[in-house]
C-alpha positions as a Markdown table, in Angstrom:
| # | Residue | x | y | z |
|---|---|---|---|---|
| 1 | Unk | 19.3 | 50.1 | -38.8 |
| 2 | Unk | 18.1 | 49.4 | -35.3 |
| 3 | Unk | 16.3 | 46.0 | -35.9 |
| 4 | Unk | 19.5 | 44.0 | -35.0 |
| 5 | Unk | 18.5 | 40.7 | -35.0 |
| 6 | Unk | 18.7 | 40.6 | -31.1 |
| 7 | Unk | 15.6 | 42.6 | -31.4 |
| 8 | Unk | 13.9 | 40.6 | -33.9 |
| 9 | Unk | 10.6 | 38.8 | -32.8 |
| 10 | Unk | 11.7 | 35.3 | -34.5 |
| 11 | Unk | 14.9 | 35.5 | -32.8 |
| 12 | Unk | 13.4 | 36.4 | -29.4 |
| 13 | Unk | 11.3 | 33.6 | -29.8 |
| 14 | Unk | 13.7 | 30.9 | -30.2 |
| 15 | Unk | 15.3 | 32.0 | -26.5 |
| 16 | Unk | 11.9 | 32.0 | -24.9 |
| 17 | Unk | 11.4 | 35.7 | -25.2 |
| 18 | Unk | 8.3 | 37.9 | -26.2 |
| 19 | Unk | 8.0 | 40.7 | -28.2 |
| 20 | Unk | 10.3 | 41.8 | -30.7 |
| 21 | Unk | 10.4 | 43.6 | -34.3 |
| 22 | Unk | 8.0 | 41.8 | -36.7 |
| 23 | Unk | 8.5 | 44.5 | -39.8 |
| 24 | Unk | 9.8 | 47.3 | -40.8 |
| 25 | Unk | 8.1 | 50.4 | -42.3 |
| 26 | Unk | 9.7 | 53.4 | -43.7 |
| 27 | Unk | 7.9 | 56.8 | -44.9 |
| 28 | Unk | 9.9 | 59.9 | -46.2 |
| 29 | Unk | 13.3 | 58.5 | -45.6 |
| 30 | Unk | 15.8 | 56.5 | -46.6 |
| 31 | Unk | 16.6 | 53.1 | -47.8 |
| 32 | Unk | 20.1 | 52.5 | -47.6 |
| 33 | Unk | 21.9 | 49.1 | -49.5 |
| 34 | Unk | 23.9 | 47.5 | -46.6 |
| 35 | Unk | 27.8 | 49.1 | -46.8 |
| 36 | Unk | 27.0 | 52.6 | -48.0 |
| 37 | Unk | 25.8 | 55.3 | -45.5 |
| 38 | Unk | 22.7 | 58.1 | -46.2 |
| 39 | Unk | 25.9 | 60.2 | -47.4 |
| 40 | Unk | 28.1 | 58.0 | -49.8 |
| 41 | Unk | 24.9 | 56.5 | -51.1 |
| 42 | Unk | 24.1 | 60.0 | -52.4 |
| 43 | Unk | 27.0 | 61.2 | -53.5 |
| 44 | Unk | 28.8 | 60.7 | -56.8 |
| 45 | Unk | 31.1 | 57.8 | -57.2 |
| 46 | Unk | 33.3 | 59.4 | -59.3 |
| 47 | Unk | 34.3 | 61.8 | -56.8 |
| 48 | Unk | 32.5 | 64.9 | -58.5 |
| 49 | Unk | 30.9 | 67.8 | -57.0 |
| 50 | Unk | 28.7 | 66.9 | -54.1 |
| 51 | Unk | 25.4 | 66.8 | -54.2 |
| 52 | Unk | 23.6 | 69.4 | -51.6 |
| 53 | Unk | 19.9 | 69.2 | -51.0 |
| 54 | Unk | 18.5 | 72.6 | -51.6 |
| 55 | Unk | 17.1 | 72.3 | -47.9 |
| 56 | Unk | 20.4 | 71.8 | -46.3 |
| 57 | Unk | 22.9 | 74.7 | -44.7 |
| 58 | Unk | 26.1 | 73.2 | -43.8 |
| 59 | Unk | 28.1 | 75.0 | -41.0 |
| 60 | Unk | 31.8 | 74.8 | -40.1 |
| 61 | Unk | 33.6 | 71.7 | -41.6 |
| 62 | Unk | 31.5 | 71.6 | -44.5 |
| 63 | Unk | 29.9 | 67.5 | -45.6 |
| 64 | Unk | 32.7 | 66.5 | -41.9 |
| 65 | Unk | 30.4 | 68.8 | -40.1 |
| 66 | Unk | 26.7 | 69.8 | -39.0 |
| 67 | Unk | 24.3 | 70.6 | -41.1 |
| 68 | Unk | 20.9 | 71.7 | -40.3 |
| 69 | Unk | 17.7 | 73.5 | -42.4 |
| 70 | Unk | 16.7 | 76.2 | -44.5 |
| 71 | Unk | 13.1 | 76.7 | -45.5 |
| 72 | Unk | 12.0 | 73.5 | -43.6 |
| 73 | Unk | 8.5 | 74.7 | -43.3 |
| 74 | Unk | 8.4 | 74.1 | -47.5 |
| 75 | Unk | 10.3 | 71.2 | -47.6 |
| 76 | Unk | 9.2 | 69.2 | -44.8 |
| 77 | Unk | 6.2 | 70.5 | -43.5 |
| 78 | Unk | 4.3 | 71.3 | -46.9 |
| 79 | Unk | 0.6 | 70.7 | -46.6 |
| 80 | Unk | 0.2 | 72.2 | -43.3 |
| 81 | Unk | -0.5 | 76.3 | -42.7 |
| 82 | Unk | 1.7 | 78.2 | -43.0 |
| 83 | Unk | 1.7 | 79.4 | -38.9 |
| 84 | Unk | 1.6 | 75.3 | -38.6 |
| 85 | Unk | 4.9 | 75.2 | -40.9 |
| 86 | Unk | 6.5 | 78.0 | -39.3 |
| 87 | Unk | 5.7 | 76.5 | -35.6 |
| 88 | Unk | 7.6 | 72.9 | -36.8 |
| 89 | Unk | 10.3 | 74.4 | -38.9 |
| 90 | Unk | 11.7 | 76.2 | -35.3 |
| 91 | Unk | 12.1 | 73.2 | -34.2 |
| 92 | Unk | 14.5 | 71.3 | -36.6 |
| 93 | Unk | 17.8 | 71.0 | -35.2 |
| 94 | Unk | 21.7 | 70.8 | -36.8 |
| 95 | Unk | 22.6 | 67.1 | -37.2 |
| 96 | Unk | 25.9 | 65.3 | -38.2 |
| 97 | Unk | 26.0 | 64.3 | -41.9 |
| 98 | Unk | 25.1 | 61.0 | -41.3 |
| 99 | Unk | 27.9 | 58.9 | -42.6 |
| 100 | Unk | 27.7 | 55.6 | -40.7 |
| 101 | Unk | 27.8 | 52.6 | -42.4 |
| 102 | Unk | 25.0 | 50.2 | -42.6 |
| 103 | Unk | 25.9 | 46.7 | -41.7 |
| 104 | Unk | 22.7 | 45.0 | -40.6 |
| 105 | Unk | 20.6 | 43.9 | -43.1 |
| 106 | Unk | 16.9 | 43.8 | -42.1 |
| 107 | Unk | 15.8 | 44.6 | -45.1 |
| 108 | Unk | 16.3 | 40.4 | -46.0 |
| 109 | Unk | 15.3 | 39.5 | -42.4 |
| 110 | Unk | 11.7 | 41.3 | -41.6 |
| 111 | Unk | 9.1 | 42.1 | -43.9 |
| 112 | Unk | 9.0 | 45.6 | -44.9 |
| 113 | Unk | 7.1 | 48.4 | -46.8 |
| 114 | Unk | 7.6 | 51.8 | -47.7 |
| 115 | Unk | 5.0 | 54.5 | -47.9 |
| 116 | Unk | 5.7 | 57.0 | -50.8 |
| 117 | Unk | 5.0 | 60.6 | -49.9 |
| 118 | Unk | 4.2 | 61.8 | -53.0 |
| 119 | Unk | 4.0 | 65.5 | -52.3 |
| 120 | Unk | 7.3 | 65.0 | -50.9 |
| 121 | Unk | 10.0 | 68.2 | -51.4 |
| 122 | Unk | 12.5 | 66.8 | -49.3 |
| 123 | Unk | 13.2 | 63.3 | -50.8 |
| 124 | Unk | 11.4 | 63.7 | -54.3 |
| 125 | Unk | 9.1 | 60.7 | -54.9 |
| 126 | Unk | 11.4 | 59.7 | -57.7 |
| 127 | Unk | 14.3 | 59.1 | -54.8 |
| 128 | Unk | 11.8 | 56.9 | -53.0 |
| 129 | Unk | 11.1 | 55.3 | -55.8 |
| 130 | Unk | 14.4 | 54.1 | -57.2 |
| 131 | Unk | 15.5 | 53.1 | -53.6 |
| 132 | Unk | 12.1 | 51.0 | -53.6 |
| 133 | Unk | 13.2 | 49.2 | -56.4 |
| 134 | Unk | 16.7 | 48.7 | -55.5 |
| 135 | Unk | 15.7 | 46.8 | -52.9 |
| 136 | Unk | 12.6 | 44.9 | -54.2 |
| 137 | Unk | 15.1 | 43.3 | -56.7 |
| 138 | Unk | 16.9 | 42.1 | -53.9 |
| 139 | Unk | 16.9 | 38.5 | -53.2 |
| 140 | Unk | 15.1 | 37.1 | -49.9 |
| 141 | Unk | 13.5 | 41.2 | -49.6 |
| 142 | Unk | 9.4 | 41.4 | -49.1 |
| 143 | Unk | 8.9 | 44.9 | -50.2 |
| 144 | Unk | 4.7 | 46.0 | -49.9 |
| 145 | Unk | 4.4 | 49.3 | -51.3 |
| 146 | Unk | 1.8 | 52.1 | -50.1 |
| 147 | Unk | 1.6 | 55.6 | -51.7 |
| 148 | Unk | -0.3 | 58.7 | -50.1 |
| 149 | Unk | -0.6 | 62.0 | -51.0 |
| 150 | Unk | 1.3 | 63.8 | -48.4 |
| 151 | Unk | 4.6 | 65.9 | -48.3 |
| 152 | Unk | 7.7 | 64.9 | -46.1 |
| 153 | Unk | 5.5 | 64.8 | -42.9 |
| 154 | Unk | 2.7 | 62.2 | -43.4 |
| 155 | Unk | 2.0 | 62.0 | -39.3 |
| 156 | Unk | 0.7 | 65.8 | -39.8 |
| 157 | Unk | -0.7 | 66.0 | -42.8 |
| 158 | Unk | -2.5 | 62.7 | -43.1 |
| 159 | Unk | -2.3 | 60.8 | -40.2 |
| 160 | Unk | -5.4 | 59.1 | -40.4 |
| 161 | Unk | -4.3 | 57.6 | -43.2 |
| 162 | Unk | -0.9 | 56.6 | -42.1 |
| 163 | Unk | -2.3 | 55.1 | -39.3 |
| 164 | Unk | -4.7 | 53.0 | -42.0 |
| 165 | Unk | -1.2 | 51.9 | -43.5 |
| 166 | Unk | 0.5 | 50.8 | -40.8 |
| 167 | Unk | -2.5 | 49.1 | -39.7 |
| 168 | Unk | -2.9 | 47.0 | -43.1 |
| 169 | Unk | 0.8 | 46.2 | -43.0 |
| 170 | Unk | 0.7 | 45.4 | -39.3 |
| 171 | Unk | -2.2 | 43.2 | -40.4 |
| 172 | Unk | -0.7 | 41.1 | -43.3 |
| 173 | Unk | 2.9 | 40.7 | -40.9 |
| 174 | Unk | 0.5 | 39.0 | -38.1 |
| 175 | Unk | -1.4 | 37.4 | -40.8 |
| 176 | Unk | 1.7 | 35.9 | -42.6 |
| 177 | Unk | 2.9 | 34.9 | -38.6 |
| 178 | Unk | 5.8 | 36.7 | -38.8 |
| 179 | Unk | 6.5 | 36.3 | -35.1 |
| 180 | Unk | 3.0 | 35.9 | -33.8 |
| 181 | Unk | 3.1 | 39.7 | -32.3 |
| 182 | Unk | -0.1 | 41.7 | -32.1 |
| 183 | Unk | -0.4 | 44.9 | -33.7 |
């Protein structure tokens, strides 16, 4: 997670510098506990069959390779026309599997909330959901929790309203003086 504490505003602060990371907002991705990666924290533990999202195409070297989309214009760009879909979906790239391992844990540092996607067909709002949860039980972890009615890709579908969320959160960081950085 990039909001290393180096980067946080209440660290900044206390060497005289402005700015910084004052929260931390996620929509249509993941929250990952601290010592698993995006991978091992969906995969059985019991060393079963992997588990393949229905989106993903995986390429030489299988889950130690690249993978990159099929049908992204239904899974991640849902809600938008079809031509729309089709225009974003040729842009999607292969990526890595992304097996790094989180060690930073923001998630007890910053403030944070998580905006369910609840038309999402790329992380099912049950997966944002339980990784919600996980966290909010953890102690020292302020979780707010906003839900819209958007797919995978809230900034196209419903921006105004994502922009509305990230105001309100913006507001109650500033408003709790968690750093004393305008939004």
């Amino acid at each position: 997670m990039a909001a290393v504490p180096e980067l946080q505003a209440k660290t900044r602060k206390t060497i005289g510098a402005s700015g910084g990371i004052i929260g931390i907002l996620n929509y249509s991705g993941f929250l990952i506990p601290v010592g698993d990666s995006v991978h091992s924290f969906f995969q059985p533990k019991d060393g079963s069959d992997p588990v393949t999202p229905p989106y993903c195409q995986f390429h030489k070297h299988g889950f130690k390779g690249l993978a990159s989309t099929k049908d992204g214009a239904k899974y991640f760009f849902n809600g938008l026309d079809e031509a729309t879909a089709k225009h974003y979906e040729a842009t999607l790239t292969a990526s890595p599997i992304l097996t790094t391992v989180l060690h930073n844990d923001a998630y007890t540092a910053l403030p944070c909330a998580y905006l369910v996607t609840e038309d999402d067909l790329a992380l099912p709002p049950v997966y944002q959901d339980m990784m919600v949860g996980m966290q909010s039980q953890r102690p020292g972890v302020q979780m707010t929790v906003f839900r819209c009615p958007a797919g995978h890709s809230p900034h196209l579908t419903w921006t105004e309203g994502l922009v509305g969320k990230v105001r309100e959160f913006g507001e109650k960081v500033v408003g709790g003086d968690e750093g004393g950085v305008g939004v």
